[in-house]
SEDRENVEX-457721 format. One record per residue: x, y, z of N, C-alpha, C in turn; residue in three letters. Coordinates in steps of 0.1 Angstrom, whole numbers, plus 5000, padded with zeros to 4 digits. Example, Ala and Ser with C-alpha at 12.3 -4.5 7.8 and 13.67 -1.06 7.14 Angstrom:
BEGIN
  nxx  nyy  nzz caxx cayy cazz  cxx  cyy  czz code
 5132 4943 5078 5123 4955 5078 5132 4967 5078  ala
 5128 4978 5071 5137 4989 5071 5129 5000 5079  ser
END
This chain:
BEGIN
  nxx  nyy  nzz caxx cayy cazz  cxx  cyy  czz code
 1628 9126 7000 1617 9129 7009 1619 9122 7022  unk
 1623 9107 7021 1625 9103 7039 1639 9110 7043  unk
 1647 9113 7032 1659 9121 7043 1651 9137 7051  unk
 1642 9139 7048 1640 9157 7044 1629 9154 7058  unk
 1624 9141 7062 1607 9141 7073 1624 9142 7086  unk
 1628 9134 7088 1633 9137 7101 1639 9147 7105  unk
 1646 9154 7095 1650 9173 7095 1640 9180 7097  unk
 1625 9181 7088 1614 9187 7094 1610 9184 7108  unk
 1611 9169 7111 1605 9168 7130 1616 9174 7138  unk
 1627 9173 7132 1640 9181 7142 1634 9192 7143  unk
 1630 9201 7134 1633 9216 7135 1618 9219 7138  unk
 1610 9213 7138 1591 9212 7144 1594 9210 7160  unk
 1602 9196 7164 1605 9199 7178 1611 9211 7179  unk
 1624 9214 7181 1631 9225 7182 1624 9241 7183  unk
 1608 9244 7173 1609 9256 7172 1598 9253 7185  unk
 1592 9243 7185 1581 9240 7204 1589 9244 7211  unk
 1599 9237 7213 1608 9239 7228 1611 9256 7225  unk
 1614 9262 7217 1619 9274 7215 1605 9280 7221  unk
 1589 9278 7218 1580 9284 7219 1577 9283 7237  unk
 1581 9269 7243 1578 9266 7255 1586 9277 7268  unk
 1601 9278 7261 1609 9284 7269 1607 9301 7269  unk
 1599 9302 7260 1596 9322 7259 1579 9316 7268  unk
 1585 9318 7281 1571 9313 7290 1558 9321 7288  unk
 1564 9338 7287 1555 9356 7283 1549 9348 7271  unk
 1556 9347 7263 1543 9346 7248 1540 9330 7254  unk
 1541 9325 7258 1531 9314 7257 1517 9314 7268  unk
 1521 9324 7277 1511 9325 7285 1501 9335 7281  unk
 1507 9346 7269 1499 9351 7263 1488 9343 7246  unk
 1500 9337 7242 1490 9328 7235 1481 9316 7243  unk
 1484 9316 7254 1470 9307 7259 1458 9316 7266  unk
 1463 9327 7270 1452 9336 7281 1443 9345 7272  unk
 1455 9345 7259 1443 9358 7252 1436 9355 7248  unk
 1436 9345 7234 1418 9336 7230 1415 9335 7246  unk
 1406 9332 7255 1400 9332 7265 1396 9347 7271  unk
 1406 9354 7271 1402 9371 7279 1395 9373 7267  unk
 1398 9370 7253 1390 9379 7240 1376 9377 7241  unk
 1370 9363 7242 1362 9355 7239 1350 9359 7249  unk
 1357 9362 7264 1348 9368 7278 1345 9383 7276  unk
 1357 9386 7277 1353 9401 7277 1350 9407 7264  unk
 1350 9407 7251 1349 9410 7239 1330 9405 7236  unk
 1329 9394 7238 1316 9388 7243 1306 9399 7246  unk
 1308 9405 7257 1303 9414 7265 1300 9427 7261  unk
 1313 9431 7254 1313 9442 7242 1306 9443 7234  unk
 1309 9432 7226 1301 9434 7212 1280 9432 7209  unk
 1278 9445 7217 1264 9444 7217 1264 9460 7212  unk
 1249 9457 7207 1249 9471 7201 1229 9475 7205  unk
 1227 9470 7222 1216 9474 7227 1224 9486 7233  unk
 1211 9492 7236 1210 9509 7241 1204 9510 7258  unk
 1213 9511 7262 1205 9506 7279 1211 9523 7289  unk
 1205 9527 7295 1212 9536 7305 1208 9554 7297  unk
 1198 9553 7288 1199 9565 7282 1195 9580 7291  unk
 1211 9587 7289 1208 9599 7298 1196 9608 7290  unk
 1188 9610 7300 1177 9622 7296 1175 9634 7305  unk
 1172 9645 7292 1170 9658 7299 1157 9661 7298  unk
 1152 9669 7304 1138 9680 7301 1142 9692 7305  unk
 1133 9697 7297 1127 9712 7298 1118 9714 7298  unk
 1113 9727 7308 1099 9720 7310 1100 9736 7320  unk
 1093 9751 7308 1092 9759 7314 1081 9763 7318  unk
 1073 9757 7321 1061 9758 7330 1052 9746 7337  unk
 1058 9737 7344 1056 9724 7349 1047 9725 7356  unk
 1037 9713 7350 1022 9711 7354 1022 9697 7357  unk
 1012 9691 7361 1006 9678 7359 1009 9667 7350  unk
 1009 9670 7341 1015 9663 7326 1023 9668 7325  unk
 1031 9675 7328 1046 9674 7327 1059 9664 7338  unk
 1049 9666 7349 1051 9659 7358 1050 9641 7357  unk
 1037 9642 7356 1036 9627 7352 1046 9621 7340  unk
 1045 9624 7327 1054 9621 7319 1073 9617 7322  unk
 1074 9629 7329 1085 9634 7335 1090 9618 7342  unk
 1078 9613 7351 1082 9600 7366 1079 9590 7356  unk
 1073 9591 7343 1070 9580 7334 1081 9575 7326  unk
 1095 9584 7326 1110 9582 7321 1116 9581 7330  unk
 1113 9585 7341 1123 9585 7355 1120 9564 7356  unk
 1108 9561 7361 1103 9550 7360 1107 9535 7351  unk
 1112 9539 7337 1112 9538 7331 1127 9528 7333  unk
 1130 9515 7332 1141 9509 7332 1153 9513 7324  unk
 1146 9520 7310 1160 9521 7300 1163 9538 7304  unk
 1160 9543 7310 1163 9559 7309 1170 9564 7322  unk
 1179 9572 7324 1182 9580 7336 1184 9590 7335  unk
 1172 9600 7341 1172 9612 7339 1178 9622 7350  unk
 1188 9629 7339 1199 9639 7346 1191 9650 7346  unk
 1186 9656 7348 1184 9669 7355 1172 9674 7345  unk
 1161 9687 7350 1154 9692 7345 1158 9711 7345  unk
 1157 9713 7329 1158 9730 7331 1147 9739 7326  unk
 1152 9749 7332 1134 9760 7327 1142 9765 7314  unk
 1147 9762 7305 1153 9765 7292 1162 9756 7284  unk
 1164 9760 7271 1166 9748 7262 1184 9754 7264  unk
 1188 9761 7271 1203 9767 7271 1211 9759 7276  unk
 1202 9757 7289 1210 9743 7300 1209 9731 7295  unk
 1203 9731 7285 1207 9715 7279 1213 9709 7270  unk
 1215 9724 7264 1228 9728 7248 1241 9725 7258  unk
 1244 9728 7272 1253 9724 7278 1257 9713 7280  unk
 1246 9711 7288 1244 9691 7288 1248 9685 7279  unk
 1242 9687 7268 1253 9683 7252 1261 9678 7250  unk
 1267 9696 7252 1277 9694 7246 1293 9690 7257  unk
 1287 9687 7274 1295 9678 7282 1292 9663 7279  unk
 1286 9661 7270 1281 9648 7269 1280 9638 7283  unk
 1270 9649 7285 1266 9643 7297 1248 9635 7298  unk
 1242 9641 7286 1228 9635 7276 1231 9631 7265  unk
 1221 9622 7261 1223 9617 7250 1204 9627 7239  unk
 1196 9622 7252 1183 9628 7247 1177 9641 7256  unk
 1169 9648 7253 1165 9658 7262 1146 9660 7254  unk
 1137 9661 7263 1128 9663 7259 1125 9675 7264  unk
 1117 9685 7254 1112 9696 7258 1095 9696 7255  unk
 1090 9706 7265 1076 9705 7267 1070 9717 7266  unk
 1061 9723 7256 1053 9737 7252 1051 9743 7266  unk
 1049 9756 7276 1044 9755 7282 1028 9756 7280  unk
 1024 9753 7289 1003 9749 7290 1007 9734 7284  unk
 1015 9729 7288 1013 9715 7279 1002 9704 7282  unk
 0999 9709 7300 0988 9697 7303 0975 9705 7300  unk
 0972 9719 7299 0961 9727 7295 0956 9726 7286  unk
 0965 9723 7276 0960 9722 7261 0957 9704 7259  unk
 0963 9691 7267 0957 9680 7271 0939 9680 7275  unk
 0940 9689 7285 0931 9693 7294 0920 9696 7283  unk
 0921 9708 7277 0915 9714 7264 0913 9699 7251  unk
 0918 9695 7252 0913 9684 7242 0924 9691 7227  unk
 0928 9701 7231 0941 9706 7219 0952 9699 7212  unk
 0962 9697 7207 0971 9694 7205 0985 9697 7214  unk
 0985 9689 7218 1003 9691 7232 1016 9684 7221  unk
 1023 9695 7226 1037 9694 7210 1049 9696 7225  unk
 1053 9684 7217 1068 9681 7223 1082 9682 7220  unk
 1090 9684 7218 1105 9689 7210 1114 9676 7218  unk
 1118 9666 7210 1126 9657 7213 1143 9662 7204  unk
 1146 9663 7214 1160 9669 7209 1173 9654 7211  unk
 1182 9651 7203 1186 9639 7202 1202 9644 7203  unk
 1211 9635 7205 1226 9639 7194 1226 9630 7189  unk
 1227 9629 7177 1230 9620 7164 1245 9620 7161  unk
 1257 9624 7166 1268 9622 7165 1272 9601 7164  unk
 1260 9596 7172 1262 9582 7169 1249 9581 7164  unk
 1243 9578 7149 1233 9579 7144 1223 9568 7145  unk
 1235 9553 7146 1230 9545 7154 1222 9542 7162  unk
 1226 9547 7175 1221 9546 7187 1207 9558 7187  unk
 1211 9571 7183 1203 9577 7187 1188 9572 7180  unk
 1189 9568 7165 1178 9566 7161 1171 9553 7176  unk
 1178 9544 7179 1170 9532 7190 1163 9545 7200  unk
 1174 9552 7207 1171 9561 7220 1154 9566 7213  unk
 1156 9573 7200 1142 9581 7195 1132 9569 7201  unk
 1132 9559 7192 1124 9550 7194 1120 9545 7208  unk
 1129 9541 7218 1127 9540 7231 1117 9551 7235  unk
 1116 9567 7231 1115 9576 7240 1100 9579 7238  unk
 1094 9577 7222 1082 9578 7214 1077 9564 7218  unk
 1080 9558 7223 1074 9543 7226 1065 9546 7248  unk
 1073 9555 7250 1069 9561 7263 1058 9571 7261  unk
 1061 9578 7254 1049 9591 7252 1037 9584 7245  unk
 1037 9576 7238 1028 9571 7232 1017 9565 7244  unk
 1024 9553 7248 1019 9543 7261 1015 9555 7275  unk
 1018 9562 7269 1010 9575 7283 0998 9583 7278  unk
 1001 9589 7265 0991 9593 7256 0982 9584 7256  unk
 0980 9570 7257 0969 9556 7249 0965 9558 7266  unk
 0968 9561 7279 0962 9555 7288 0957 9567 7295  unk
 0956 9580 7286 0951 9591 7288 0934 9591 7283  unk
 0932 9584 7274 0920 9582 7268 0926 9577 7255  unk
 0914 9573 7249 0909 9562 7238 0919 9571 7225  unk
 0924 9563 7218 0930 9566 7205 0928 9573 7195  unk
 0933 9587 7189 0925 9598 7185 0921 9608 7192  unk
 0916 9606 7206 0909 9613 7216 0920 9630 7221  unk
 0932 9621 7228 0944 9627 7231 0953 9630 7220  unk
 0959 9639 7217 0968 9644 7208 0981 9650 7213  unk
 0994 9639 7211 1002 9644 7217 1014 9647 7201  unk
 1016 9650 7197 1025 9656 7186 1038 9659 7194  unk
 1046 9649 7182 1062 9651 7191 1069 9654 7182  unk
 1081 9665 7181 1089 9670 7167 1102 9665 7170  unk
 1107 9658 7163 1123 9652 7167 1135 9663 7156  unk
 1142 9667 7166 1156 9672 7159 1171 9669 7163  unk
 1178 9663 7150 1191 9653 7153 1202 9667 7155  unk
 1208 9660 7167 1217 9676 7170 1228 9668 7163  unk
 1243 9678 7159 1252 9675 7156 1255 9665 7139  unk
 1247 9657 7139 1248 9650 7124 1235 9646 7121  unk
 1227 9656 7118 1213 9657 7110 1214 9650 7101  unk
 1222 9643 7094 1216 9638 7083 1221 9619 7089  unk
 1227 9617 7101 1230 9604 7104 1236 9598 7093  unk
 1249 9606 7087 1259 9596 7084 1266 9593 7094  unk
 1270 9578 7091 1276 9571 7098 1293 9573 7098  unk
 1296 9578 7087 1312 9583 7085 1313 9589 7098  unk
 1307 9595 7099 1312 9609 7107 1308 9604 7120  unk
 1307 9591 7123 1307 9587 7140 1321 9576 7138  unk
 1326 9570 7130 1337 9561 7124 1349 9565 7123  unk
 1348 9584 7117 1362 9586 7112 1366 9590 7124  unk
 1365 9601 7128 1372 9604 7144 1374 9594 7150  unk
 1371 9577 7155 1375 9566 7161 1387 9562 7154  unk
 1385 9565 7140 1394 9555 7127 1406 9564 7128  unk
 1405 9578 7137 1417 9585 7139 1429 9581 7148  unk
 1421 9579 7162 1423 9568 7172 1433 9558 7169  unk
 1428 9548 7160 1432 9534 7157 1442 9534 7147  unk
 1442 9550 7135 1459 9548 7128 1467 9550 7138  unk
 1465 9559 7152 1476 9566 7156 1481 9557 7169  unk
 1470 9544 7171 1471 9536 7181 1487 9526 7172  unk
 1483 9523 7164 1489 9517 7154 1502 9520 7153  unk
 1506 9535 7146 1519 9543 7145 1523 9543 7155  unk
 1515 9546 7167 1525 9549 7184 1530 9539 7190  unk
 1520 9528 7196 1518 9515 7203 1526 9503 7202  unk
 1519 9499 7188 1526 9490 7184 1538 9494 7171  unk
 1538 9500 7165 1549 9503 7158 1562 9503 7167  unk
 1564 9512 7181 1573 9511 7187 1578 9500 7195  unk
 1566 9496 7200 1568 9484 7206 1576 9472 7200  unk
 1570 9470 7189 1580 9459 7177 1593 9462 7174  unk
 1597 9477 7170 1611 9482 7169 1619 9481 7180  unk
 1614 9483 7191 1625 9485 7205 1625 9471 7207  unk
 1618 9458 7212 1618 9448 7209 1627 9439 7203  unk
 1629 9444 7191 1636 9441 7181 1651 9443 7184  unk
 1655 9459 7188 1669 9458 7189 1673 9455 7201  unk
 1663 9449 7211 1667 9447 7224 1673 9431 7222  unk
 1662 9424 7209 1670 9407 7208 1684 9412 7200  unk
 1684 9415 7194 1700 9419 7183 1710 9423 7193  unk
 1706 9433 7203 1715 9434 7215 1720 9448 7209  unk
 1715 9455 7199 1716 9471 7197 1717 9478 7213  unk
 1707 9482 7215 1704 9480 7230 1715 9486 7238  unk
 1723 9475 7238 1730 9474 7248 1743 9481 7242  unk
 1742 9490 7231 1754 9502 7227 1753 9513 7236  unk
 1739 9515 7241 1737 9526 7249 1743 9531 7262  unk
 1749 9516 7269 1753 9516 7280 1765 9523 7281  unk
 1772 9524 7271 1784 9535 7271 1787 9548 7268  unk
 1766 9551 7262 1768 9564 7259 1764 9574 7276  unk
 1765 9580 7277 1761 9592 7290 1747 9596 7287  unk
 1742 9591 7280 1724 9593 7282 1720 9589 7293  unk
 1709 9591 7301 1700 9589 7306 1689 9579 7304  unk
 1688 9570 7310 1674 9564 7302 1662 9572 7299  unk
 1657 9582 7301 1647 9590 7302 1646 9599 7287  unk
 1662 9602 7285 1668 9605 7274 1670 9597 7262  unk
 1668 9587 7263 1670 9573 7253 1656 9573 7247  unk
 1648 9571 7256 1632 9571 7254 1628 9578 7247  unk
 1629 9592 7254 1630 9601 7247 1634 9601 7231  unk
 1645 9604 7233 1652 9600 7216 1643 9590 7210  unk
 1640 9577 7215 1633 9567 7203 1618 9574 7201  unk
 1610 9579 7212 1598 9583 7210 1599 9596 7196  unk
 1607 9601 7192 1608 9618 7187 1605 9613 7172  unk
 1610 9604 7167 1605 9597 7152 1595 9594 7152  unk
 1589 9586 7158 1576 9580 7163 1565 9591 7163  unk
 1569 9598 7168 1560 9611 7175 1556 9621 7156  unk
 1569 9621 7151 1571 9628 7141 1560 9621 7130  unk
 1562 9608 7128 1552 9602 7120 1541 9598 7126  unk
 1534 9599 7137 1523 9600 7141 1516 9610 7135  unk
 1525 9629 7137 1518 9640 7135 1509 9640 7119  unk
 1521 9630 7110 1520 9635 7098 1510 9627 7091  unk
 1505 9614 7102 1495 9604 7100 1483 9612 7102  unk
 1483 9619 7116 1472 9629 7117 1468 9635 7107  unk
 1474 9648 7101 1475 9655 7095 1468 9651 7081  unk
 1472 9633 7073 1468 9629 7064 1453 9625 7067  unk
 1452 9622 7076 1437 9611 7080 1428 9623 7079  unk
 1433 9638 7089 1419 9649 7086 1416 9651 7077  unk
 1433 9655 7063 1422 9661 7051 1418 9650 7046  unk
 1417 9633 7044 1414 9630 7041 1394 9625 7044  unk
 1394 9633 7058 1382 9628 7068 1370 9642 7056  unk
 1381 9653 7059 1372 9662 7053 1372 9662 7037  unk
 1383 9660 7030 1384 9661 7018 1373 9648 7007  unk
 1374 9635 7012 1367 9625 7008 1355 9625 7015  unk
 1356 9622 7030 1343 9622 7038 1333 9628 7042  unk
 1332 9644 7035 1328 9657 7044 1331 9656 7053  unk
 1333 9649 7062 1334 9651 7081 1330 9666 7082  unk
 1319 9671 7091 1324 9686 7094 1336 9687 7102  unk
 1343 9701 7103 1349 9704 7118 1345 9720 7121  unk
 1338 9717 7133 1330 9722 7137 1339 9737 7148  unk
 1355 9728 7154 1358 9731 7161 1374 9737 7160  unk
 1380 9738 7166 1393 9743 7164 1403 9732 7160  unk
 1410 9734 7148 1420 9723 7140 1433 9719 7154  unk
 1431 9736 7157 1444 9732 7166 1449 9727 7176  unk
 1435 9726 7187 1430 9721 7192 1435 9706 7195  unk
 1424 9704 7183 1428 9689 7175 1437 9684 7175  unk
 1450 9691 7168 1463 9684 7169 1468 9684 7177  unk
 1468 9692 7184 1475 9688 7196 1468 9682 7207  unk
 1458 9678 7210 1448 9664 7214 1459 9650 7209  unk
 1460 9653 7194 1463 9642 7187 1476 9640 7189  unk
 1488 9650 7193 1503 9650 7196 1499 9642 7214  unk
 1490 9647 7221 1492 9642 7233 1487 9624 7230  unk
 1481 9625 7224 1472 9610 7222 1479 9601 7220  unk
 1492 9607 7209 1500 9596 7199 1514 9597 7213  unk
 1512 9605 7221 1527 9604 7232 1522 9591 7245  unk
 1510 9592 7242 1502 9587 7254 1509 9566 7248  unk
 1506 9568 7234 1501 9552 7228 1524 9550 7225  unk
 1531 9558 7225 1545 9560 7225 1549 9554 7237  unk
 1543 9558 7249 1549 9557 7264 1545 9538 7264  unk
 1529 9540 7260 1527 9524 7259 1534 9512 7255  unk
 1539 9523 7241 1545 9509 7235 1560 9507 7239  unk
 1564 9516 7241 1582 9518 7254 1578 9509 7264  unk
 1568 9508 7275 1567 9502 7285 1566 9484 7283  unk
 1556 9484 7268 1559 9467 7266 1569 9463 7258  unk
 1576 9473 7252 1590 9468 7248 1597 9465 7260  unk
 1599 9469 7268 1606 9468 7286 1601 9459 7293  unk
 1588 9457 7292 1586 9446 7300 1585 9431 7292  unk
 1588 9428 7276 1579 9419 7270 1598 9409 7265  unk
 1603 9397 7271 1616 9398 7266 1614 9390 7247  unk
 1609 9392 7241 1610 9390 7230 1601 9400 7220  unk
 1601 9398 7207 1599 9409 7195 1584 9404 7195  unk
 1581 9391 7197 1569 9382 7193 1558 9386 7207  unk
 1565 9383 7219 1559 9388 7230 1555 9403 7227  unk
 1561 9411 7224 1560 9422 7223 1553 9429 7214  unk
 1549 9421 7202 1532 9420 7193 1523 9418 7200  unk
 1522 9405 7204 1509 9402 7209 1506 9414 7223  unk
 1519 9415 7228 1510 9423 7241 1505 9438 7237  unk
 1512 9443 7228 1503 9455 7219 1492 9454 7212  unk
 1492 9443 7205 1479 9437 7200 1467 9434 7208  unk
 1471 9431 7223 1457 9427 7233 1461 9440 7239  unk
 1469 9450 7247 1470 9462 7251 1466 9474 7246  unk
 1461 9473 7233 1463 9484 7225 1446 9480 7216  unk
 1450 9476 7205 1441 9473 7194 1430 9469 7196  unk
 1427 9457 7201 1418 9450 7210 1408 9460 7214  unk
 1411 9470 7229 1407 9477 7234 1399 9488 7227  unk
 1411 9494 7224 1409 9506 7220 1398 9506 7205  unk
 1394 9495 7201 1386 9492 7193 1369 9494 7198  unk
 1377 9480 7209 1360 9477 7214 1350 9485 7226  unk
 1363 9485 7236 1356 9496 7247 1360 9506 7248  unk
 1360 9518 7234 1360 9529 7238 1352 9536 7234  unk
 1340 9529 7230 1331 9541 7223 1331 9542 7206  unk
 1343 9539 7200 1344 9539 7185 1334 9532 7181  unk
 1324 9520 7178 1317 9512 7174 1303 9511 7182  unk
 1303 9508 7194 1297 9502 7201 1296 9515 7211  unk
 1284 9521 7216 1280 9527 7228 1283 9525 7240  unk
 1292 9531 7246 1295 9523 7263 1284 9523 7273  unk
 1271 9527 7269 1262 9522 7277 1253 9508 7272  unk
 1257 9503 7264 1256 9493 7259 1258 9482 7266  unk
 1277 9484 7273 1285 9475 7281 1279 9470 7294  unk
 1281 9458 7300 1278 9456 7316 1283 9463 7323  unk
 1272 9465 7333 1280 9476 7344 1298 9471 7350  unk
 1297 9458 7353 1315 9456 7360 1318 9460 7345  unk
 1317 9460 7333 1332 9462 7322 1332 9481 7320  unk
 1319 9484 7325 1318 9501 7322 1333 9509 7329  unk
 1335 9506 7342 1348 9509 7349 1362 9506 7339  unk
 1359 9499 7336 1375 9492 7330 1374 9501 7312  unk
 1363 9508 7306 1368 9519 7300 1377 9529 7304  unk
 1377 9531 7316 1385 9545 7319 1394 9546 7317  unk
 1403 9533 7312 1417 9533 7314 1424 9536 7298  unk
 1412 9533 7293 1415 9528 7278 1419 9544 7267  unk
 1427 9545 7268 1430 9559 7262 1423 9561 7253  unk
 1417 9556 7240 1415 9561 7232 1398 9563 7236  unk
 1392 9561 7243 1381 9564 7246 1380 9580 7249  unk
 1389 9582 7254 1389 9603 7261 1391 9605 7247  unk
 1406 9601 7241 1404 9608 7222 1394 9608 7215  unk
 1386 9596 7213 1372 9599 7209 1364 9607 7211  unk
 1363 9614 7226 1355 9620 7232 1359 9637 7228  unk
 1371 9636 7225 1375 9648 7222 1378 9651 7206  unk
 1378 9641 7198 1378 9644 7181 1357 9643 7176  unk
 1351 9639 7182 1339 9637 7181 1334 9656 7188  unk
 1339 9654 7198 1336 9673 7202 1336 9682 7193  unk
 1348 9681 7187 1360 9691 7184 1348 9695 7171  unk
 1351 9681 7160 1352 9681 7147 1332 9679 7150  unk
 1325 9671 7156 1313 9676 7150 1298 9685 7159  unk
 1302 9687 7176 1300 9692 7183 1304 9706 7182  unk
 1317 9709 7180 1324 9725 7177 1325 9730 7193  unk
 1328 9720 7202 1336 9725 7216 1346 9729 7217  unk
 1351 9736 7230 1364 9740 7229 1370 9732 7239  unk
 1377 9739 7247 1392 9735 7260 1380 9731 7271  unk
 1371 9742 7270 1362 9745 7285 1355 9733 7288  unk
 1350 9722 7275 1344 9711 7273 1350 9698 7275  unk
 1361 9700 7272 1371 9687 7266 1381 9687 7282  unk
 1385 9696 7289 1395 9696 7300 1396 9683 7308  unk
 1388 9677 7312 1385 9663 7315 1391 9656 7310  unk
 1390 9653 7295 1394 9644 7287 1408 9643 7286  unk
 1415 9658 7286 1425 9664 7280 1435 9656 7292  unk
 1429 9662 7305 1436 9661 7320 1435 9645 7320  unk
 1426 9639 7313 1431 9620 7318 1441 9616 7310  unk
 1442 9623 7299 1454 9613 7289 1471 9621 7295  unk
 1466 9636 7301 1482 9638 7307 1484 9629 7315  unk
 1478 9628 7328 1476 9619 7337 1484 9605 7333  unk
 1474 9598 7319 1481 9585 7315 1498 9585 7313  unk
 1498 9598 7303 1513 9604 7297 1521 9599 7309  unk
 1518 9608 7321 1533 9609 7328 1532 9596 7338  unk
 1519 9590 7341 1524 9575 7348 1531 9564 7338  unk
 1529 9563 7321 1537 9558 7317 1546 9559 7313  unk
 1551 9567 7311 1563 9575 7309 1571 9571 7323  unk
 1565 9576 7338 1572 9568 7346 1579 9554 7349  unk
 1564 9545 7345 1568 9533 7346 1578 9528 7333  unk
 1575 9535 7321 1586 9530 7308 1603 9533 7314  unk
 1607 9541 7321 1618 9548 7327 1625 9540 7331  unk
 1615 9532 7349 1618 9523 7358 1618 9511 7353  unk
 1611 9507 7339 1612 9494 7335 1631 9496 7325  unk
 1630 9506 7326 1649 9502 7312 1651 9505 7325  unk
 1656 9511 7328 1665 9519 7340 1679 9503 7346  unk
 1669 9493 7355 1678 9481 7353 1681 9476 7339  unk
 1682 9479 7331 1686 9473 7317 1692 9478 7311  unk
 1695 9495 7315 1704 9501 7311 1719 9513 7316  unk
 1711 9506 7331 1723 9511 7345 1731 9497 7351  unk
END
């Protein structure tokens, strides 16, 4: 045992100094507990703040009006637009551009007036069952507190009918699995490549390339095409498994879908090429997938947690986050039943991402392999 303690401190020094001189991972093992702790902090709330609301409101009176300034007014609500029909707001929808929409009988303040019963249609999306059930509650907590200051309790009769669009019955699967699609393929693309290229960059594989006549662009290429190939077939397993075990509906076009899901998994491929290139070790090159990738794409994209939930400075810093648009478009697809005409937005940010990292993956080997 005392020959065996000074060999252990040899090689305990030795693997420090080895940890000191890879400056990338040590600046990432000191910076990331701290960036996780601040900004993950911030994340992990599951209050409901910012709720887009609609109305309808085909004959606007008095009380429709007032009610109307009494959510306008209202700190938790921001109300997008008002339509003379319930068609403009099936739109609204399904751009997820509302989360709630109230609709109002018309005569609704006549029959107030009348001492009658006034019926209201609160229309929700329950695709996050979660949230929407708080939004209901915020929204009946309004009508109510207007109704009580209309006259005495009993007096006024306001009747409100709530209907959950898209997941009536608020399972929770079906707001999880389309995210949990996300996060295998973040997984298979991101970091899977990232640790492989990494890998043969320390062995010095790598550097066989320099004699072949490829292109760097062409190398890339070539490593992404496996990667790409078991992504599809990840896809492929996770739907029938979403529909087969989970019911998931799909509401929308399969094909759609997969090929959402081929651009999604090329998008998290370019990622993980760019931190293999910029990261000079295998170990560097985990962790920065791990905080570039997983991290994120977990917390601020909408998978778990509602992005109006977030502080307004971290709301911006979703946009970057790819798997947030994928969510937005497997949540459409599969329980919404949108098509291209809905999703184009989404579709057009992750090309966007495609070809800037794809550029920057190029120019990062390019000196390393010219």
């Amino acid at each position: 045992m005392r020959g065996r303690s000074p060999a252990l401190a040899a090689f305990m020094v030795k693997e420090f100094r080895h940890i000191l001189r890879d400056r990338q991972t040590l600046l990432i093992l000191l910076l990331l507990p701290l960036a996780q702790v601040v900004v993950f902090g911030f994340a992990l709330r599951t209050d409901v703040h910012d709720i887009r609301i609609a109305f309808v409101d085909p004959a606007p009176d008095y009380a429709t009006a007032e009610l109307r300034a009494r959510f306008a007014g209202n700190g938790e609500f921001d109300v997008v637009g008002t339509a003379p029909s319930a068609t403009a707001v099936e739109r609204i929808f399904r751009r997820g551009k509302a989360e709630l929409a109230l609709a109002f009988e018309p005569g609704f303040g006549e029959r107030l007036a009348q001492g009658a019963p006034a019926r209201l249609l609160l229309l929700s999306d329950a695709s996050d069952p979660n949230s929407s059930s708080r939004r209901e509650a915020y929204a009946r907590a309004v009508i109510s507190d207007y109704r009580d200051e209309l006259g005495p309790p009993g007096g006024v009769r306001i009747e409100t009918e709530t209907r959950m669009r898209y997941n009536p019955t608020l399972e929770s699967v079906n707001l999880f699995v389309p995210g949990l699609i996300a996060l295998v393929l973040t997984l298979v693309s991101a970091l899977m490549t990232a640790i492989s290229l990494s890998r043969e960059k320390e062995r010095g594989t790598l550097e066989i390339l320099l004699v072949s006549p490829l292109r760097p662009w062409q190398i890339i290429v070539g490593k992404m095409l496996p990667y790409l190939g078991l992504a599809f077939a990840n896809v492929v397993t996770a739907l029938l498994a979403a529909w087969v075990v989970f019911r998931v509906p799909f509401r929308g076009s399969i094909a759609l879908l997969l090929g959402a899901s081929v651009l999604y998994s090329m998008v998290g491929l370019a990622l993980g090429v760019l931190i293999a290139a910029r990261t000079p070790s295998q170990r560097a090159a985990m962790l920065g997938a791990l905080a570039g990738t997983m991290l994120p794409n977990t917390l601020l994209s909408g998978m778990i947690f509602p992005l109006s939930s977030l502080p307004e400075w971290l709301q911006p810093l979703t946009v970057i986050i790819p798997a947030r648009w994928f969510i937005v478009i497997s949540r459409g697809i599969m329980l919404k039943g949108v098509g291209i005409e809905y999703l184009w937005e989404a579709l057009a940010v992750l090309g966007v991402m495609l070809v800037v990292l794809m550029v920057a993956a190029i120019r990062s080997f390019k000196p390393r392999l010219a």
